[in-house]
C-alpha positions as CSV (number, residue, x, y, z in Angstrom):
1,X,-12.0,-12.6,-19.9
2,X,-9.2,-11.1,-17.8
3,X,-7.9,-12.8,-14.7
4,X,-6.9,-10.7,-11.7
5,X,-5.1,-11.6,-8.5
6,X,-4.8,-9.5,-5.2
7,X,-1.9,-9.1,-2.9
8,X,-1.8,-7.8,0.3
9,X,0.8,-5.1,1.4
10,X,1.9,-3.0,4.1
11,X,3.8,0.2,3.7
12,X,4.9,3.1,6.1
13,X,5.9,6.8,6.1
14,X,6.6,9.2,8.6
15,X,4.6,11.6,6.7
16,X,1.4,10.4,5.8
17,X,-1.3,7.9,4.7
18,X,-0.8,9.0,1.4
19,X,2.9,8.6,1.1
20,X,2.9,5.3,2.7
21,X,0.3,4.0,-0.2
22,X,2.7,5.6,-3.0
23,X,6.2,3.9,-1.6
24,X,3.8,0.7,-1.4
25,X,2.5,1.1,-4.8
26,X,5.5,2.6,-6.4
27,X,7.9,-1.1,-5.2
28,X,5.3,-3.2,-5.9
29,X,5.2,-1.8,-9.5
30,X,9.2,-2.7,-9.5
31,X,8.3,-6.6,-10.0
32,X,4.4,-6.5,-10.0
33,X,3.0,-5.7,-13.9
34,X,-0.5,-4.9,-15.0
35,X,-1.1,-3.3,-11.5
36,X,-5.4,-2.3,-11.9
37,X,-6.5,-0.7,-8.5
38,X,-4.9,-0.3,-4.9
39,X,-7.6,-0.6,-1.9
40,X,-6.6,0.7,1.2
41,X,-7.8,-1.9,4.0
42,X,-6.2,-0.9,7.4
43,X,-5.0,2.6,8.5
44,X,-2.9,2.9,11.6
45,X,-0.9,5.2,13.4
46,X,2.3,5.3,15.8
47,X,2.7,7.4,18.7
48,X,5.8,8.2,20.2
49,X,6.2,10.8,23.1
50,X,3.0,12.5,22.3
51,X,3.5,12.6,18.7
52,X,2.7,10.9,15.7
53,X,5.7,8.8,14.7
54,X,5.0,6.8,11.9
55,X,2.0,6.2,9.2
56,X,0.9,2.8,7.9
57,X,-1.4,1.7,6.0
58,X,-2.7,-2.4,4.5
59,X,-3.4,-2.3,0.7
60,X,-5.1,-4.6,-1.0
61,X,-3.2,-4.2,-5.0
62,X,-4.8,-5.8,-7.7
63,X,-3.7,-7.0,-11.1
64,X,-4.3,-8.8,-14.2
65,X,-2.3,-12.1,-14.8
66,X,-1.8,-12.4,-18.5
């Protein structure tokens, strides 16, 4: 029977949703092993001067403790 354990992040890019999850998932994975699924919880948005500014996103990454 595996045991898993989930931690909660928060990541941001000034390019997207998607790149915010990867720099999230890609440090985590620096000190975090056995990494088993990401969920994205939270999606948000900056706005500066009209514009988008800034993507970021909550995960939820979970992984097995050995």
């Amino acid at each position: 029977m595996a045991v898993l354990k989930v931690l909660e992040l928060m990541s941001s890019s000034e390019k997207s949703w998607e790149d915010a999850s990867r720099i999230a998932v890609a440090k985590a994975s620096e000190t975090v092993k056995n990494i088993k699924s990401v969920w994205v919880k939270e999606q948000s948005m900056s706005v500066k001067d009209g514009n988008i500014s800034e993507f970021r996103v909550t995960l939820k990454v979970t992984f097995e403790i050995n």
